[in-house]
C-alpha positions in Angstrom: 0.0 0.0 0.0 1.5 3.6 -0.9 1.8 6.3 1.6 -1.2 7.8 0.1 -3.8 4.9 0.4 -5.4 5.7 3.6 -5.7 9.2 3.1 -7.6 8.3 -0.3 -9.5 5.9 1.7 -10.5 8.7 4.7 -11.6 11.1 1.9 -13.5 8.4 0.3 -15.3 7.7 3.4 -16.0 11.4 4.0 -17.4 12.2 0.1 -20.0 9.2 0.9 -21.0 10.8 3.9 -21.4 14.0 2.5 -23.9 12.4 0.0 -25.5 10.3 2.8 -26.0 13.3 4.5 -27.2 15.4 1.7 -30.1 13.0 0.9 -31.2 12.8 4.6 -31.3 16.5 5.0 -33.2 17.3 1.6 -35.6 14.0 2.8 -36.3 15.8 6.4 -36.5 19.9 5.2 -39.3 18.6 2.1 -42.6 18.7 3.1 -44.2 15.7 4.0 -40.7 14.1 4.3 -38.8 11.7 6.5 -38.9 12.2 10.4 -35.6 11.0 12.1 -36.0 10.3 15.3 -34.3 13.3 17.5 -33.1 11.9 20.7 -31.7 8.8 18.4 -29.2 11.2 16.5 -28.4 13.2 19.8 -27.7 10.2 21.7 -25.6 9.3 17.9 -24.1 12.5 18.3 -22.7 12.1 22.1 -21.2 8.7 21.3 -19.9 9.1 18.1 -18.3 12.0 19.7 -16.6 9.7 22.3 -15.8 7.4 19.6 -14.1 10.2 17.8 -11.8 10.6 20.4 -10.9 7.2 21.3 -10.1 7.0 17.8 -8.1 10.5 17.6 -6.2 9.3 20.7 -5.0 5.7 19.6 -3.5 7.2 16.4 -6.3 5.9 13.8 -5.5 9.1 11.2 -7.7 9.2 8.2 -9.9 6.5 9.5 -11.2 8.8 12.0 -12.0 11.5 9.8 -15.6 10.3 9.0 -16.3 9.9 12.8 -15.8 13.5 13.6 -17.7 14.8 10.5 -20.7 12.4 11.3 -20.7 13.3 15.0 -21.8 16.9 13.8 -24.1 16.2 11.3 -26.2 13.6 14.0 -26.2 16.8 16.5 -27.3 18.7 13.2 -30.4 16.3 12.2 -31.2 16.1 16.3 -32.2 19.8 16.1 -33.4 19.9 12.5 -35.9 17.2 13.5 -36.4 18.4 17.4 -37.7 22.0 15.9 -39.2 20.8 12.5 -41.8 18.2 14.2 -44.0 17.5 17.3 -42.3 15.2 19.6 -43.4 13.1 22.8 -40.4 11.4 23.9 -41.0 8.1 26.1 -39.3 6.7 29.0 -36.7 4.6 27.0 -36.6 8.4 24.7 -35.1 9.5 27.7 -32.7 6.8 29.3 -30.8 6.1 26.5 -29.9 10.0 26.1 -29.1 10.1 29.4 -27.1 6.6 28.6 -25.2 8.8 25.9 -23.8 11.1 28.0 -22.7 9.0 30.9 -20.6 7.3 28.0 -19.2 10.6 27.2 -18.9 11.7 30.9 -17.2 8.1 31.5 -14.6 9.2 29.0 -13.9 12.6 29.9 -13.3 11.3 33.8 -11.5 8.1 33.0 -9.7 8.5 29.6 -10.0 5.0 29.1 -10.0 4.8 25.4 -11.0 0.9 25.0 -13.8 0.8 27.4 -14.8 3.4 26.0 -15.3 2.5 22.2 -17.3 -0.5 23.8 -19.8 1.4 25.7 -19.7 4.1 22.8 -20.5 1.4 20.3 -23.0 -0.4 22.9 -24.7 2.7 23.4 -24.6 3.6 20.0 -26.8 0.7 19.3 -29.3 1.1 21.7 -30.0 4.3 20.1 -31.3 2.7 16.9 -34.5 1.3 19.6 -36.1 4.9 19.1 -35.2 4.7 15.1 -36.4 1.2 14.7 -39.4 1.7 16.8 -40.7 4.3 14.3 -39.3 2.8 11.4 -41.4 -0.1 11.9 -44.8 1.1 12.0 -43.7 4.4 9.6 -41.1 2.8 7.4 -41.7 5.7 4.8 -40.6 8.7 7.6 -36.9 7.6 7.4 -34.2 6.8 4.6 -33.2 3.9 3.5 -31.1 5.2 0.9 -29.2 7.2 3.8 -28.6 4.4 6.0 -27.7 2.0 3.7 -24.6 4.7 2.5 -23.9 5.3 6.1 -23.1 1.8 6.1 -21.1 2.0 3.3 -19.6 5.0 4.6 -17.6 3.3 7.2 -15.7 0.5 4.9 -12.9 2.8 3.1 -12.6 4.2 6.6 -11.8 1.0 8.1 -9.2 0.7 5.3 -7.7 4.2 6.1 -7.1 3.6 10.1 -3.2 4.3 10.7 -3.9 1.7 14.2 -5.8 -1.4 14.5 -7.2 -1.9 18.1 -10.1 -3.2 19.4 -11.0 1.0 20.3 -10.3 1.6 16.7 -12.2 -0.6 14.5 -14.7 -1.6 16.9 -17.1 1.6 16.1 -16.9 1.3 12.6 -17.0 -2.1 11.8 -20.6 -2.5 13.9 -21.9 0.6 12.1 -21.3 -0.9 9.1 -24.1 -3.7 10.4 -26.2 -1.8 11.7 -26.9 0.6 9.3 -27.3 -2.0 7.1 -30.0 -4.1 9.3 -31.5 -0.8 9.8 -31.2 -0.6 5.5 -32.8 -4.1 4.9 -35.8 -3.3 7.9 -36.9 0.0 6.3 -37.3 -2.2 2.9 -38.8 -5.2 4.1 -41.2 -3.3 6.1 -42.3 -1.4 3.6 -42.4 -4.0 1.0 -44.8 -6.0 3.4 -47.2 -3.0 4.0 -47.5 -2.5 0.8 -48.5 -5.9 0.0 -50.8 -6.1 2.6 -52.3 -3.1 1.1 -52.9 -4.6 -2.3 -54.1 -7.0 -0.7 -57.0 -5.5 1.3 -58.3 -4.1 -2.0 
């Protein structure tokens, strides 16, 4: 691999985002669009945050470079979403923010950067229950298209870490699952209300 590989990789993973990111925004601001959930992407926003920083501090280089830039846009979409739609926020809403930011107060206090990408990571995923929640009974109010390139997003940056440790790769790599599960659900779902539609006339 030449020198400049990873940093190829890193802007690779970046340009993806940018069009993930694009769609999802122009999906939310039209009317009658998609509703992302907001305390999913401020809890995503929090903990991919941490994972930012775990990832800045063990060295990873241009792998991290998507991390940082997709921390801001989930803090961007929260208040997008938070100020563009009604919201009543249930119990498990509200735990697993507050679950966010004991992650990220866990790694300010501790600077423990490997326990830290796994309770970024865990917490990261219980943040899709809000998303999935909806998704499932309104599988048109959220992308499909953005989640499966969100997924996608986070291979070239895999490629373009400098380090490989578990509080490196660990982020990325289950990202790149779950967006995709989240991908496949949104279809299905839809696919099967449709049909059920079709069928009731």
């Amino acid at each position: 691999m030449t020198i400049a590989f990873k940093p190829a990789m890193g802007a690779l993973s970046v340009f993806i985002m940018l069009i993930a990111y694009t769609v999802y925004l122009w999906q939310t601001r039209r009317a009658g669009g998609i509703q992302p959930h907001p305390f999913s992407w401020l809890l995503w926003g929090f903990v991919t945050g941490v994972a930012y920083l775990v990832q800045a501090t063990k060295g990873a280089g241009p792998g991290s470079w998507v991390v940082g830039l997709t921390a801001l846009m989930c803090f961007l979409i929260s208040a997008l979403s938070l100020f563009k739609h009604r919201w009543s926020f249930s119990l498990f809403d509200w735990l697993s923010l507050a679950a966010g930011l004991v992650v990220l107060g866990y790694y300010m206090l501790s600077k423990n950067p490997t326990l830290s990408a796994i309770l970024a990571t865990s917490t990261d995923v219980i943040g899709y229950g809000s998303t999935v929640k909806k998704g499932w009974s309104e599988p048109r109010k959220d992308s499909a298209t953005s989640f499966a390139l969100n997924s996608l997003k986070f291979v070239p940056s895999l490629l373009a870490l400098n380090s490989y440790s578990l509080a490196t790769w660990l982020y990325p790599a289950t990202l790149v699952v779950v967006n995709g599960a989240v991908t496949i659900m949104l279809l299905l779902r839809r696919s099967s209300l449709e049909a059920s539609l079709r069928r009731s006339h």
